[in-house]
C-alpha positions as CSV (number, residue, x, y, z in Angstrom):
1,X,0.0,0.0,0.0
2,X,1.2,3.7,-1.3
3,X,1.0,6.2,1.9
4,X,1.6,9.7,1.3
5,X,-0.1,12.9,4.0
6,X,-2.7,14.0,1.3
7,X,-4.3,12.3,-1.5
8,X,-5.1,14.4,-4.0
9,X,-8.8,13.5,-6.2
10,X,-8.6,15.4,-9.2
11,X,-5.8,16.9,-11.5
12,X,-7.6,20.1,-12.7
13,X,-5.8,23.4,-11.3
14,X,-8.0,23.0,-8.0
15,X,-5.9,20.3,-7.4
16,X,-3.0,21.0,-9.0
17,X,-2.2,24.5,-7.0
18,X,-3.4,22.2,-4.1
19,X,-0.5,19.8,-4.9
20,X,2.2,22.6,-5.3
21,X,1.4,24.9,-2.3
22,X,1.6,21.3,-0.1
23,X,4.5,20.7,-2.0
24,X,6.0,24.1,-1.1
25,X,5.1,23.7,2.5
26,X,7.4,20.2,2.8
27,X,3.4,18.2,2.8
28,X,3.6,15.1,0.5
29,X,0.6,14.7,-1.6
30,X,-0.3,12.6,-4.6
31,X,-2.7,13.4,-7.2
32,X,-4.7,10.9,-8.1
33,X,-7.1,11.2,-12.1
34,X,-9.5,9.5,-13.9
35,X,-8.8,11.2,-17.5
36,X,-5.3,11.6,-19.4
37,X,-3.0,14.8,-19.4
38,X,-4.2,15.3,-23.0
39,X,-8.0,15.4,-22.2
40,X,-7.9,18.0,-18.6
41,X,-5.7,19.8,-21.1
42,X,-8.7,19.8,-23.9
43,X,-11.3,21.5,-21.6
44,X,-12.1,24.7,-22.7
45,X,-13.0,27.0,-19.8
46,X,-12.8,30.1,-17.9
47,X,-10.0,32.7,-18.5
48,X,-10.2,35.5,-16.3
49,X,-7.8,35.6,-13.3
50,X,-7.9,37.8,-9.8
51,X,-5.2,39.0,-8.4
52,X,-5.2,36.8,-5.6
53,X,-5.1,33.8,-8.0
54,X,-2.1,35.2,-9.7
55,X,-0.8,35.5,-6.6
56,X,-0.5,31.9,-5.8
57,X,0.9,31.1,-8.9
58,X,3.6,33.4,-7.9
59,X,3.7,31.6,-4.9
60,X,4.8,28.4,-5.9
61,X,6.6,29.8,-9.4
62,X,4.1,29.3,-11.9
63,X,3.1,32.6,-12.5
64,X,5.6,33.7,-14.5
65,X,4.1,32.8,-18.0
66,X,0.8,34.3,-16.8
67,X,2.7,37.4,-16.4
68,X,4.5,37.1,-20.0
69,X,1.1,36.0,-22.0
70,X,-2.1,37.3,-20.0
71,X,-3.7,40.3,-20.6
72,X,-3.8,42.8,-18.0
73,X,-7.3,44.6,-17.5
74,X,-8.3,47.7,-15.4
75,X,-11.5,47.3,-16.3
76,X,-15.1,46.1,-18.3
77,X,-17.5,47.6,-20.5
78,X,-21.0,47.4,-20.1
79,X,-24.2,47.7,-23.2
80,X,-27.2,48.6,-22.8
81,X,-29.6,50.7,-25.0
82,X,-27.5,51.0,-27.7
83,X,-23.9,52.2,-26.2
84,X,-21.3,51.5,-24.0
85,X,-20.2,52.1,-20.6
86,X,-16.9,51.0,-19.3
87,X,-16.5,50.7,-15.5
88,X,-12.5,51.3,-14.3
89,X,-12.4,49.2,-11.8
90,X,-8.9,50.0,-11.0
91,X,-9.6,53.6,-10.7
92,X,-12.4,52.0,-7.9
93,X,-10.0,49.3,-6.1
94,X,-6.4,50.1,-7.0
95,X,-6.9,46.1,-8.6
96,X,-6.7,45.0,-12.0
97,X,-7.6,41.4,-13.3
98,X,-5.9,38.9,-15.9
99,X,-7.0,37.6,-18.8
100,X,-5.1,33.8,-19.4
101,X,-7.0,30.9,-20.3
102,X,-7.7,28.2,-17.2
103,X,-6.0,25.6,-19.5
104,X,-2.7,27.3,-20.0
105,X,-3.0,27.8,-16.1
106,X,-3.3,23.7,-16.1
107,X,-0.4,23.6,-18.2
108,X,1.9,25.7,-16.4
109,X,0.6,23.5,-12.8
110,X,1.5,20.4,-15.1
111,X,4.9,21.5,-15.6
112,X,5.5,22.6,-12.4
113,X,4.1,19.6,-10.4
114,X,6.4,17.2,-13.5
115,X,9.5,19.6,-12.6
116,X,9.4,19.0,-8.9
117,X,9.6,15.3,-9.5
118,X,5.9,14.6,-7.8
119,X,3.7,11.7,-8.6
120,X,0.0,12.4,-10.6
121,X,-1.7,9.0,-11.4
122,X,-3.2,9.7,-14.8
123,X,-6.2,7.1,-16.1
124,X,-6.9,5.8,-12.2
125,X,-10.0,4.7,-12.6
126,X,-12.9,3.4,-10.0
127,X,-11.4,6.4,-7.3
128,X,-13.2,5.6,-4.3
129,X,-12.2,7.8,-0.9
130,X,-12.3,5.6,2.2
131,X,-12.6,5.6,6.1
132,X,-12.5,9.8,6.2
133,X,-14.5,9.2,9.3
134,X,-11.7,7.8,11.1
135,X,-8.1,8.4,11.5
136,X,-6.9,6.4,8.8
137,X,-8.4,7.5,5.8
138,X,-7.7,5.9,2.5
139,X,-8.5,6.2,-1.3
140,X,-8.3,3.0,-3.7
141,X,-8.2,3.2,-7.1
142,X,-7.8,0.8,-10.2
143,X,-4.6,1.2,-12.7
144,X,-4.3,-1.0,-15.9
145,X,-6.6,-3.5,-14.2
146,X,-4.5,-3.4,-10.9
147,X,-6.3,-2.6,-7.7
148,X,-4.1,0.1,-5.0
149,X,-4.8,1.5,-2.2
150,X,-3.4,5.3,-0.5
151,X,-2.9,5.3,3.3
152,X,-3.3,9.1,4.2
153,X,-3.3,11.5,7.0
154,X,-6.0,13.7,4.5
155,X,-8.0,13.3,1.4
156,X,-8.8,16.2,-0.5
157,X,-11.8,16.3,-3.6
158,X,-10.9,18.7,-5.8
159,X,-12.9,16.3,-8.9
160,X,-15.7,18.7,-9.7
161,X,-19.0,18.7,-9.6
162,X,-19.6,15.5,-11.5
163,X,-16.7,13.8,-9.0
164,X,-16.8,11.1,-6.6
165,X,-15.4,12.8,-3.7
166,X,-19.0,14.8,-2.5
167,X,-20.7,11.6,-3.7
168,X,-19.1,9.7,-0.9
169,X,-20.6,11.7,1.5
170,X,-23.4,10.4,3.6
171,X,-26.7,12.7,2.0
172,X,-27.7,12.7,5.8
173,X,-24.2,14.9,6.3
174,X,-24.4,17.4,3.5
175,X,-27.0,20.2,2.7
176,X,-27.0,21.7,-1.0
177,X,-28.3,24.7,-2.3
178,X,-29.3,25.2,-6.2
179,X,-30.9,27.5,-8.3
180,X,-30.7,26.6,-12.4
181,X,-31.4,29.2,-15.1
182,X,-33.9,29.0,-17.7
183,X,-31.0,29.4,-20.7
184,X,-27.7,28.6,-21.5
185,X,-24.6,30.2,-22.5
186,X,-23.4,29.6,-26.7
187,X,-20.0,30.0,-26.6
188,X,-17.2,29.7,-29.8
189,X,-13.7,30.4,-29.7
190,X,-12.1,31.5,-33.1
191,X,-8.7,32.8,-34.5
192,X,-9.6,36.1,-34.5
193,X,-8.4,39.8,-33.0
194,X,-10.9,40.7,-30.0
195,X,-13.6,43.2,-30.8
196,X,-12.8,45.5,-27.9
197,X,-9.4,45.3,-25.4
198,X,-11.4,45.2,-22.6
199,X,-14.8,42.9,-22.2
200,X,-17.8,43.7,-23.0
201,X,-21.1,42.7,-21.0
202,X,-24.1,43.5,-23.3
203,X,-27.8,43.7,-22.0
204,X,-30.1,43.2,-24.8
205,X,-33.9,42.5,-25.9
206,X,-33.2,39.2,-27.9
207,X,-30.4,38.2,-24.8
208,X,-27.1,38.3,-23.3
209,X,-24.3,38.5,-25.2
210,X,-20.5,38.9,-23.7
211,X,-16.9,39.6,-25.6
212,X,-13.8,38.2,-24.1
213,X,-10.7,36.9,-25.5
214,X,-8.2,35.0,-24.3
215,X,-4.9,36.6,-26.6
216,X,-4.7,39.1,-29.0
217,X,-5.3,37.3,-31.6
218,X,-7.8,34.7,-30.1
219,X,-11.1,35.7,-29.2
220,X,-14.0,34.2,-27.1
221,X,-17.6,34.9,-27.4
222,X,-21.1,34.3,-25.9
223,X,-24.6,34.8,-26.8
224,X,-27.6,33.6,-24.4
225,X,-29.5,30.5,-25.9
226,X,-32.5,28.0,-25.1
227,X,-31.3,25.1,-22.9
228,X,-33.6,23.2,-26.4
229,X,-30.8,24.5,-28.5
230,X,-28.1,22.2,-29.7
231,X,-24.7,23.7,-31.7
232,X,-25.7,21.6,-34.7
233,X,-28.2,24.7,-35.1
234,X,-25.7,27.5,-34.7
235,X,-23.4,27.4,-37.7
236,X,-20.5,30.4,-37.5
237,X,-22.5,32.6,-40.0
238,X,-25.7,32.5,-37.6
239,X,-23.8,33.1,-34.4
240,X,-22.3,36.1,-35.7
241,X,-24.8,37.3,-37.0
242,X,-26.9,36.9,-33.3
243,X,-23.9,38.4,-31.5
244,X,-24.0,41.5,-33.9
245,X,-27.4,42.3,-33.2
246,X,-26.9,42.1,-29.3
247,X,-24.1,44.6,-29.7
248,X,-23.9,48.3,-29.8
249,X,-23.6,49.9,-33.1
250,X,-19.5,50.1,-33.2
251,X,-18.4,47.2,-31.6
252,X,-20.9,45.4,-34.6
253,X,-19.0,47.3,-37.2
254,X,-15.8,46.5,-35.6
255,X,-16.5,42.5,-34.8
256,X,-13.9,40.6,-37.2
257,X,-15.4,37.2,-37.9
258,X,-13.7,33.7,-38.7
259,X,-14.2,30.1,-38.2
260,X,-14.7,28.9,-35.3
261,X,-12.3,26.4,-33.7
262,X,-14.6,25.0,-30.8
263,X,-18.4,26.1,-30.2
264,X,-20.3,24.5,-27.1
265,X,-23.5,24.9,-24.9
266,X,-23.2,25.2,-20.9
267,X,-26.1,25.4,-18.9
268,X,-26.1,28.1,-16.1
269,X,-26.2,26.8,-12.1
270,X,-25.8,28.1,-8.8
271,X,-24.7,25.8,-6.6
272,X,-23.4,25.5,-3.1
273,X,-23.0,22.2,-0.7
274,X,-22.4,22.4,2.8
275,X,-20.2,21.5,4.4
276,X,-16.8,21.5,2.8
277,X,-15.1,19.1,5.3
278,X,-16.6,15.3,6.3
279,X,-14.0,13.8,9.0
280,X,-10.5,14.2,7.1
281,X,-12.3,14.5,3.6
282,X,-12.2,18.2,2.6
283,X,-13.7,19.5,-1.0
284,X,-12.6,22.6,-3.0
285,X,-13.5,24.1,-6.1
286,X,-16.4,22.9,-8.1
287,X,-16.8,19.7,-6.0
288,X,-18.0,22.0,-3.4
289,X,-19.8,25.3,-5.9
290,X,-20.4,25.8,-8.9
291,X,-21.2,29.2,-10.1
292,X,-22.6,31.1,-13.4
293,X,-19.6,32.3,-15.7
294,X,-20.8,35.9,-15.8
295,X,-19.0,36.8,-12.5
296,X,-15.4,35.0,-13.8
297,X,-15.5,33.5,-10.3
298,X,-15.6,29.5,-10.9
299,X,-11.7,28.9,-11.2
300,X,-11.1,32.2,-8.5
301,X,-13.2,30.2,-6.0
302,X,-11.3,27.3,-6.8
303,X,-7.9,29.3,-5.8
304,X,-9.3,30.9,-2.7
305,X,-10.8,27.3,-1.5
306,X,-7.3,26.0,-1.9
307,X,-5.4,28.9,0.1
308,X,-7.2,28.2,2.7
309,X,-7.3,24.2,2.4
310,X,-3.1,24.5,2.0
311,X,-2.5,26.6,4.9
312,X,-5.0,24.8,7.2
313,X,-3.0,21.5,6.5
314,X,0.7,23.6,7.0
315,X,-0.8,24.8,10.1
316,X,-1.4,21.4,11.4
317,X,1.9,20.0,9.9
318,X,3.8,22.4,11.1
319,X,2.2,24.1,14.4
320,X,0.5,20.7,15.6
321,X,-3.1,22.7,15.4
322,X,-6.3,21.9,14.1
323,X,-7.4,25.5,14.3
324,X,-7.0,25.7,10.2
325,X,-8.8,23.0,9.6
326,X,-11.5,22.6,12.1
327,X,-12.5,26.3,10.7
328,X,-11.6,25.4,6.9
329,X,-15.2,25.3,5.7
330,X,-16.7,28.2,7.5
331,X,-14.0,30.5,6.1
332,X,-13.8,28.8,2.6
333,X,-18.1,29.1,2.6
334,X,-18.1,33.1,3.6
335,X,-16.4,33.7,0.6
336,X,-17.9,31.1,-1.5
337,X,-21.6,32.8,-1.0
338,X,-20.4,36.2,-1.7
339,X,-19.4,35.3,-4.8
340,X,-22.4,33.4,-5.7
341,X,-24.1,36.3,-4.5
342,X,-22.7,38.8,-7.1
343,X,-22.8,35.7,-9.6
344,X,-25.9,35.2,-9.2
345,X,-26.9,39.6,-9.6
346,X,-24.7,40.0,-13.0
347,X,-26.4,37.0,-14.5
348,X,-30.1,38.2,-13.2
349,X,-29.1,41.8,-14.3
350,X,-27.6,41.1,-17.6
351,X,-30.1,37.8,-19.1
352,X,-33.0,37.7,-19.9
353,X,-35.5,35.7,-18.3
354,X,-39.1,34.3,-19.4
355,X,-40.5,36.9,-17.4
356,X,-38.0,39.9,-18.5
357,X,-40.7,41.9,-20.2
358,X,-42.1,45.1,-18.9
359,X,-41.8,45.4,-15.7
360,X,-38.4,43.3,-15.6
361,X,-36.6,44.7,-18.8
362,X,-37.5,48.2,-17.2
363,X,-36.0,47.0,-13.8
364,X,-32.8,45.9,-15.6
365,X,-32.0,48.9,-17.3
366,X,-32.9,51.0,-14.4
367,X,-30.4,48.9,-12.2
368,X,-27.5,49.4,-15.3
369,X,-28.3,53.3,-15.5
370,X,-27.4,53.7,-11.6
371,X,-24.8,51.2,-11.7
372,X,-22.9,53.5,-14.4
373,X,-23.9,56.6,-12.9
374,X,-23.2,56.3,-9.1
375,X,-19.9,56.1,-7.8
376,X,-20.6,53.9,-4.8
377,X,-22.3,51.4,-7.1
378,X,-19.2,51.2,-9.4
379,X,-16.8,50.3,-6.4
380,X,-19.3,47.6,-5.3
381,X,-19.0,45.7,-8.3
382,X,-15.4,46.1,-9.1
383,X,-14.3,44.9,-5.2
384,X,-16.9,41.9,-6.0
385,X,-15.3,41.6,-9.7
386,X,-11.3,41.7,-8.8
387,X,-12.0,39.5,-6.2
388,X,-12.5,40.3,-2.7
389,X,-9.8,39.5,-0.1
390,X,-8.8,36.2,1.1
């Protein structure tokens, strides 16, 4: 039997930055994954960094090719009624945020985790976490048809929302909270310069429609969609054409379209379990939230969970205290609902809804025209937007 003080579930950059900041701290961990380096590296997901996420990178010196590639941002733009407003939320906060796509983030955790010499089991499959009631947890696993089992000290589920980790928890133990949304997010990435420098957030009759990028030269879009739609109906021409209505005037005579290179649906949740921590079986990142994309706060949460998870476990490594850990979920969950909180207002300000007419459109473009035009609602959503403090 393999023992190490922390097994890892999950090799996405929850558990990645996990792995490093233990590693940093003299905490042996290994990292245990059902899919292969090649397909975590295939998701296509968020992009937008805090500074506090940067930060960690730093930390354990894989920032630097964030620093070299991303895009720095002081600030968003927001649509409505036919023109722009941008919001300079560094002007509000002194903070600015990142733009560097969550897989290039996995990449440079890959390569630093493969640099230190630490062990990842790729394609372990049938992951089950054991005995995190007692004082001998373990986690078995299946490799090339060979059963194994990890004595640990700690198990840590960072294996998303779909992963086995919360599963494994008595329902009796754990309380969720969930709200879905009526729509979902189209989204294609294509090979082409970004409309704007900055992103823009656009409220409009026929839906929400948002312009990011993820280089210079690549660019990521959105427009709102049926949850009944499937990309099989959206070909290039008719998304861009949809995206072009839902824009202001300029940025439609300035959108450069191309092919796109990937185009996929995601359904919009809100969802929060509670606890975090079951005995010595904690969960971070989207095993424990999940959150609409609208904020940019899925992968942040993810970051924060695990600065607190990392220095919990050095505080009990290294100070013989279970201060850190016996308060890991109430300090990881404060944060958590915050941000599901202003999640859940940009996607209810910005969408619409089946009953967004009238009395709801008139609401939402009331709410916008204060937002841009008063000073203290400015700095409220760019401390809630460049992440608040860990």
């Amino acid at each position: 039997m393999l023992r190490t003080k922390v097994a890892i579930i999950g090799a996405g950059p929850a558990g990645l930055l996990l792995g490093q900041l233990l590693h940093a701290y003299g905490i042996e961990n290994i990292i245990l994954e059902r899919q292969t380096p090649d397909y975590v590296l295939g998701r296509i997901r968020a992009g937008l960094l805090e500074e506090g996420t940067v930060a960690l990178l730093d930390k354990i010196g894989a920032g630097a090719r964030a620093h070299q590639e991303g895009l720095v941002h002081d600030g968003i733009e927001l649509a409505f009624g036919g023109s722009r407003h941008r919001i300079d939320m560094k002007a509000a906060t002194g903070k600015t945020v990142t733009i560097y796509g969550q897989t290039e983030v996995t990449l440079d955790l890959m390569n630093a985790r493969r640099a230190a010499g630490l062990t990842t089991v790729y394609e372990a499959s049938d992951v089950k976490p054991q005995d995190f009631d007692t004082d001998h947890p373990k986690v078995s696993y299946v490799k090339d048809g060979v059963s194994h089992e990890i004595a640990c000290d700690f198990i840590a589920g960072c294996d998303g929302f779909h992963g086995v980790s919360r599963a494994s928890v008595k329902p009796s133990a754990i309380e969720t909270f969930e709200r879905i949304y009526p729509f979902g997010w189209l989204g294609i990435l294509s090979e082409t310069p970004p409309v704007s420098h900055e992103l823009i957030y656009s409220n409009h009759a026929r839906g929400f429609a948002l312009c990011t990028m993820r280089s210079t030269h690549r660019s990521r879009y959105y427009v709102q969609c049926s949850l009944d739609d499937h990309v099989d109906q959206w070909s290039d021409d008719r998304f861009w054409d949809e995206l072009k209505r839902r824009l202001d005037q300029e940025a439609a005579d300035n959108l450069i379209t191309g092919p796109s290179i990937e185009k996929s649906i995601a359904p919009l949740r809100s969802f929060v379990a509670e606890p975090m921590r079951f005995g010595r079986l904690f969960l971070a990142g989207d095993a424990a939230h999940i959150v609409p994309p609208t904020g940019a706060k899925g992968l942040n949460l993810a970051a924060s969970d695990v600065h607190y998870l990392s220095g919990a476990l050095r505080e009990y490594y290294d100070e013989k205290s279970s201060v850190g850990i016996d308060g890991y979920s109430q300090k990881a969950l404060a944060r958590v609902w915050k941000a599901v909180r202003f999640s859940w207002w940009m996607t209810a300000m910005l969408h619409r809804f089946p009953d967004t007419e009238g009395f709801g459109a008139r609401i939402q473009i009331a709410e916008l025209n204060y937002l841009v035009g008063s000073k203290a609602a400015t700095t409220s959503l760019s401390e809630n937007y460049v992440g608040l403090p860990y």
